[in-house]
N, C-alpha and C positions, 0 to 999 in steps of 0.2 A: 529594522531587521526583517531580513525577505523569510516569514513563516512555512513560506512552501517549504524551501527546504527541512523542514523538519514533517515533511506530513508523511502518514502513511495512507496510502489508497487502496482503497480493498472491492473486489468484483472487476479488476479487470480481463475477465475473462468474458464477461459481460459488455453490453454494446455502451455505456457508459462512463462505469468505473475504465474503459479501454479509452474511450476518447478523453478522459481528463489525464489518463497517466500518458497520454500521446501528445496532448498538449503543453503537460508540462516539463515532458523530455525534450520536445521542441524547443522551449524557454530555457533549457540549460537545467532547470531547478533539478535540484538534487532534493531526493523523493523516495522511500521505496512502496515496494506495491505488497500487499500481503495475500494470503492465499493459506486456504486450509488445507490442501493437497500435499501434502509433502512433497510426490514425484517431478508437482511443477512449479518448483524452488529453482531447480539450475536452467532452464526452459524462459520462464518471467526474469530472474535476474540477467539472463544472457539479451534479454527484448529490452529490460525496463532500468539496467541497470544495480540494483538491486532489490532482492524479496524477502520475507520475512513470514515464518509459520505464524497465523494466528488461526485458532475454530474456536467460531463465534457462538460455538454451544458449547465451548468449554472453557470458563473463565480462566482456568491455570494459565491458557496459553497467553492470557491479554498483557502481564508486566514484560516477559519479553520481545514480544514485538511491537509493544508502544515505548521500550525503554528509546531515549530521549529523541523520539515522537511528540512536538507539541499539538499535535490533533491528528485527525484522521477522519476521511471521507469514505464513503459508501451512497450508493445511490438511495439506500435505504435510511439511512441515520448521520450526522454528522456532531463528532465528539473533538472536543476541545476548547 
């Protein structure tokens, strides 16, 4: 089972989290990218294919944008 597809990548707006979510739109993986910003939901999903709110100082937001998420990367933590 190819994992990627189920990741969520977060800080791509950032010089990182941008080259992993560029890398693996290049590989086809189906992936979304999350983002606290609400404004830049339709912005990253039109770039990354699809995004997903999460603010990582507000746990409310973590069940829906990790629903069926089996991990998730950041250049700071990785969960899964």
């Amino acid at each position: 089972m190819n994992t990627s597809s189920n990741l969520l990548v977060l800080g791509v707006t950032g010089q990182v989290g941008n080259l992993v979510a560029k890398n693996l739109r290049r590989s086809s993986a189906q992936f979304s990218v999350g983002t606290r910003r609400k404004a830049n939901l339709e912005a990253l999903a039109d770039q990354f294919g699809a995004a997903r709110f999460i603010d990582l100082d507000d746990p409310r937001t973590f069940d829906e944008a990790l629903k069926t998420r089996h991990g998730a990367f950041s250049n700071n933590w990785l969960y899964g």
